[in-house]
Every structure is written in structure tokens, then in C-alpha cells.
C-alpha positions in Angstrom: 31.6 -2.2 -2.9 28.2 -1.7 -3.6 26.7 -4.2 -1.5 24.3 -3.3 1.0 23.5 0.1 -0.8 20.2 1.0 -2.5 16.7 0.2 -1.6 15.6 -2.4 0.8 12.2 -2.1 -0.6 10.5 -0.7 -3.4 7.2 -0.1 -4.6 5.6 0.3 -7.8 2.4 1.6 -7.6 -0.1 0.5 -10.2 -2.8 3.0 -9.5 -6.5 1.5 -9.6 -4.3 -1.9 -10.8 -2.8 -2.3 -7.4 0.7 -2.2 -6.9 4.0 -4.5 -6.9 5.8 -4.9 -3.5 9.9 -6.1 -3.9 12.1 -6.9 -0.6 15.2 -8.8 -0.4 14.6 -10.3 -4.0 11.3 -11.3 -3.2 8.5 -9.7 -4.9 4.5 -9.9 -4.7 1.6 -8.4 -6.2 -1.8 -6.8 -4.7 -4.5 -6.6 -6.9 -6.4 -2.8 -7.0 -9.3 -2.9 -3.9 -12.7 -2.5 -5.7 -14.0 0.8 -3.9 -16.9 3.2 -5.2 -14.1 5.8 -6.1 -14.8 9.4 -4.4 -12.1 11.5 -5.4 -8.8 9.6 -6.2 -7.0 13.0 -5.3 -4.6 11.7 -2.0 -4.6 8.2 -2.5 -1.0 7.9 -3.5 0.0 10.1 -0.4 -2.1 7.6 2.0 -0.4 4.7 0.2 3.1 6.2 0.9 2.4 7.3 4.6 0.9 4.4 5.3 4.1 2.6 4.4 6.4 4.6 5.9 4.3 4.3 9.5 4.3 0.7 9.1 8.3 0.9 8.2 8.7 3.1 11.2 7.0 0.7 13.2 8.9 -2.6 12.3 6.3 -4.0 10.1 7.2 -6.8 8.1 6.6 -5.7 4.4 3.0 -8.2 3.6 1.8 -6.4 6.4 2.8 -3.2 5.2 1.7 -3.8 2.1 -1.8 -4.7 3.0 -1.5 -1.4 5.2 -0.7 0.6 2.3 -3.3 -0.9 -0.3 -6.1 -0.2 2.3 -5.2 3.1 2.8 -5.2 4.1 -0.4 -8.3 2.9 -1.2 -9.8 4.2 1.7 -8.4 7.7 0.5 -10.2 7.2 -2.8 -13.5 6.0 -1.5 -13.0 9.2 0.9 -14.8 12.7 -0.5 -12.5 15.3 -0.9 -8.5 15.7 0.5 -9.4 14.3 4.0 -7.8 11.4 5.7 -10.0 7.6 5.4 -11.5 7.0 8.4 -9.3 4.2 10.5 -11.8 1.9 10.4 -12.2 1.7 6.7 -8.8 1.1 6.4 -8.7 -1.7 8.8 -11.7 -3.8 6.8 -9.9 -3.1 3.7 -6.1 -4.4 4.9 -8.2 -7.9 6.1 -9.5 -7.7 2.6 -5.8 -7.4 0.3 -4.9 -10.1 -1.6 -0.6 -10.4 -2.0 0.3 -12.8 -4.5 4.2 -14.1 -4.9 6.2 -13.2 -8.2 9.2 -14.4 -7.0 
């Protein structure tokens, strides 16, 4: 009966450690980004809205994870409660490293 309900992903986030991406019983790990840390205050909220945009858009999850490690290093590495700049969240995705568990 309970087949097919819950989560089809979830994400532990690990702070500065990185986080821990699960799908379909498949798991995989991202190392924290090294970023001169601005202000860490919004870097959770970038990570989240970064992964729900790439949900929204049909993004398989490694993609969306490197989506939503970038952004949320870009937030930190960002002064104050602004948004990162696009860019710097671009160089940072080509730069996440997602390592299998399972």
C-alpha cells in the first residue's frame, strides 16, 4: 500500500561538508566547495531553490546536485543576503565533485 509514497529525493545537507544526494535507492556524495566564505547567512535557501528550479525544470538529480552545491557556495562567497551572481554559480557546478555511495 505504501508503495510509490514518500520522497523521490532527499537531501541531507552537510553544511561547509557538502551534502548527501539519495534517488531511487541510489545515493552520492558532494564534497563542501572551498570558497573564501562572505556571510554563510542564505546559502541553505540558494541550495534549496536551486534544487527545486532544476526539479521544476526536469533535471536529472547529478545535475541538480551540482546546481545546488554551486549555488550555495556562491551564496556564501556572496556579501550580505543577496543572490550569487549566475556566473559564479556556473564555474562552481563545473567544479562539484559527486561521488557514488550506493
Amino acid at each position: 500500500l505504501a508503495a510509490g509514497l514518500g520522497p523521490r529525493r532527499v537531501v541531507v545537507s552537510l553544511g561547509a561538508d557538502g551534502a548527501v544526494f539519495v534517488e531511487d535507492g541510489r545515493a552520492w556524495a558532494a564534497p563542501g566547495l572551498p570558497v573564501a566564505v562572505a556571510s554563510p547567512v542564505g546559502a541553505g535557501d540558494a541550495m534549496v531553490a536551486a534544487l527545486a528550479m532544476a526539479a521544476e525544470g526536469g533535471r536529472p538529480l547529478v545535475e541538480a546536485a551540482a546546481l545546488a552545491m554551486a549555488a550555495g557556495a556562491a551564496a556564501a562567497a556572496t556579501e550580505g543576503t543577496g543572490p550569487p551572481a549566475p556566473e559564479s554559480v556556473a564555474e562552481l557546478a563545473r567544479r562539484v565533485e559527486l561521488r557514488p555511495l550506493v
